[in-house]
N, C-alpha and C positions, 0 to 999 in steps of 0.2 A: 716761572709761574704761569706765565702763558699759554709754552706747551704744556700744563699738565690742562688746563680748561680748555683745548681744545681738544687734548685725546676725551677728555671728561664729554665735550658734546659729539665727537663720532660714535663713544660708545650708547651712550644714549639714543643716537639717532638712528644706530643699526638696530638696538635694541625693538625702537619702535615701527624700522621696515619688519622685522622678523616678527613681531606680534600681528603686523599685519595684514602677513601673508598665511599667519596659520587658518585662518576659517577657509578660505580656498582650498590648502591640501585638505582639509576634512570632511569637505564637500564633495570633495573628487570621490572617495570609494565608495559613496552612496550612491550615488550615481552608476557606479560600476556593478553595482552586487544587486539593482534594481534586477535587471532580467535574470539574472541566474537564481535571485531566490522564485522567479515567474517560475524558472525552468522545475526547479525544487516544487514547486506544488501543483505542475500540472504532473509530473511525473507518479507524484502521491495519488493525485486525482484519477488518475489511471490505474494505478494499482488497486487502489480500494473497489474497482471494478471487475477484479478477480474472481474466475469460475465459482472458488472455493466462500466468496461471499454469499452466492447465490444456496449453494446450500442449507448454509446458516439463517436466511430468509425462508425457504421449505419449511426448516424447521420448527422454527418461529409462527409459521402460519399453521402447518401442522396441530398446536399445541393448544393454537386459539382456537381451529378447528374441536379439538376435544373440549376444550373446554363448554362449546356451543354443546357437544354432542352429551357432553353429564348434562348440564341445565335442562335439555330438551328429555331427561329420560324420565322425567316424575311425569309426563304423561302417559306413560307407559301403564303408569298406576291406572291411568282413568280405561273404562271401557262402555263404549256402547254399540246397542243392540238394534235392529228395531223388527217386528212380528208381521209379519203377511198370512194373514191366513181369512175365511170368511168371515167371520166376525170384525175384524180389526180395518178391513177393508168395504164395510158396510153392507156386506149383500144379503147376512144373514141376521135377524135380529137377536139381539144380544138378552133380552127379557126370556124368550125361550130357552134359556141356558139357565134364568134362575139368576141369583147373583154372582157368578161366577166374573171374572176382575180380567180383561185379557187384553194387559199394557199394549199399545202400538209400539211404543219408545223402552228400552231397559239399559237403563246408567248404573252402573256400578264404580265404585273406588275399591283398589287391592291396596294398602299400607303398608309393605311389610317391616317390621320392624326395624331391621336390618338397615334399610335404604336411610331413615334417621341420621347415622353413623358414617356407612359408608358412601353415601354420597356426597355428603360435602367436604368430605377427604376427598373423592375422585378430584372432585371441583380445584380442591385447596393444591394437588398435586400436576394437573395440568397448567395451573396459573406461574406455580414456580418452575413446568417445564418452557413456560413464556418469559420469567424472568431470568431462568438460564441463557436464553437463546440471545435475549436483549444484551447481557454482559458477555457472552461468550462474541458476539459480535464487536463490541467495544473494547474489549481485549485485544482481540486479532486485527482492527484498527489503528491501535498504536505498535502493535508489533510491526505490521505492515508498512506507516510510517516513515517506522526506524529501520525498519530492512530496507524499501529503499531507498531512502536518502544512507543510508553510511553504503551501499552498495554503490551510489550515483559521486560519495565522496571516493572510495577506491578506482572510479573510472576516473576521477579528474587526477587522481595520484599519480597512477599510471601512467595516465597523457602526458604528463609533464615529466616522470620520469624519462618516457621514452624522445619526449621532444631532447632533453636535454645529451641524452643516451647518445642519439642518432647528432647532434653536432661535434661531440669526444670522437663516434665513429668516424664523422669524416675528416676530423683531423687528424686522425690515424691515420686513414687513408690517402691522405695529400703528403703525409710524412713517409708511408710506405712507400708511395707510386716514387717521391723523392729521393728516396734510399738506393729504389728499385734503378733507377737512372743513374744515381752514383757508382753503385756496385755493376753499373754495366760499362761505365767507363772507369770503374779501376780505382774511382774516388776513395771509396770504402771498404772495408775487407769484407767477409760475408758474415761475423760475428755482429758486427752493426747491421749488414740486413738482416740477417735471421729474427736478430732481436725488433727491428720494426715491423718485419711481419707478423711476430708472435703478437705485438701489442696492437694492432689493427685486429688479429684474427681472436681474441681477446673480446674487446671492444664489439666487433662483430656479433662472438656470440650472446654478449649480454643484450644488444640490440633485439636480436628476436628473440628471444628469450622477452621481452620485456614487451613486442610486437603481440607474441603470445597470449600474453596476462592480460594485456588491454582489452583484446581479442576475446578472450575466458570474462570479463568484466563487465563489455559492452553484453552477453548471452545473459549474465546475470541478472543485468537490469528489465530487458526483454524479458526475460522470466517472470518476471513481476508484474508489468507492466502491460505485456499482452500483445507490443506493439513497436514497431522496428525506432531506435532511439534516433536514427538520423531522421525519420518525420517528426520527433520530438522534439530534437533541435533545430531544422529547418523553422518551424513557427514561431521563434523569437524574431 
């Protein structure tokens, strides 16, 4: 009875080291994933600063442009005039004319009917080429986003591939150059070295091969981004 009350309080008391200790480990990878999510939204933050945004801005201005440019044409309607000649100008008197009427000033309005209709369609048509430009920008924002971060996740894939890649290689390579010394004094027949060389040269080429793609991954990002990924990473 006694041993069973004491395995009864070790398991309890480990129970309560291990409860313990768990808010430590789950503090640990927030801590870790602070600067790489920094890394994640400066890289965004760069992209979104892409040529082809700049466009979309043009555009944008462009449209409010027109739209300034209908509002401002109903004066087009209006016209004025104004008369120089001797009378209007005082030199002559105007009583020796009789009642003859010779405005200095002539304002006129032209209406035409037309403009009723079609301008504030102009108006209604430039405004939605303003709220194209607004969501066509905000589309290609989260496309943008998501291109580069799943772009900025295949370079970290990669990296890790090839990190793991490049230590298979050189145990190949400690295993070949091994071979290589056995089969030079006789240890081995050459079916055992043949066979360490294939699997080193193997290994090898998945290596770069894999040097490659990292290489093709890191351009990718660049592309995005406007700007060399090692300045990118340097500032964490």
């Amino acid at each position: 009875m006694k041993k069973v009350s004491v395995l009864l309080c070790l398991t309890v008391f480990s129970s309560v080291c291990v409860m313990a200790q768990v808010p430590a480990k789950t503090n640990a990878p927030a801590a870790n994933t602070a600067p790489a999510a920094d890394i994640r939204e400066r890289l965004v933050e760069l992209a979104l600063k892409n040529p082809s945004f700049k466009e979309i801005d043009a555009t944008k201005r462009k449209a409010q442009y027109s739209v300034k440019k209908v509002n401002s044409t109903w004066l087009d309607m209006i016209t004025a005039s104004i008369n120089f000649n001797e009378i209007t100008i005082g030199k002559v008197d105007q009583a020796q004319y009789g009642n003859l009427y010779f405005p200095l000033w002539n304002v006129a309005i032209n209406v035409p009917l037309g403009a009723f209709f079609g301008k504030p369609a102009e108006a209604k048509m430039a405004r939605m080429d303003i709220a194209v430009a607004v969501a066509k920008k905000e589309t290609m924002e989260l496309s943008t986003r998501a291109l580069v971060l799943t772009r900025y996740e295949d370079y970290l894939l990669k990296k890790e591939l090839l990190r793991l890649q490049s230590e298979l290689t050189e145990d190949d390579l400690a295993a070949f150059t091994q071979a290589e010394q056995k089969f030079t004094t006789g240890s081995i027949d050459y079916d055992a070295y043949s066979a360490a060389s294939k699997r080193y040269n193997t290994e090898l080429v998945k290596k770069i091969t894999l040097e490659r793609d990292l290489a093709v991954a890191i351009i990718d990002i660049e592309e995005v981004i406007g700007v060399k990924l090692d300045e990118v990473l340097a500032q964490k």
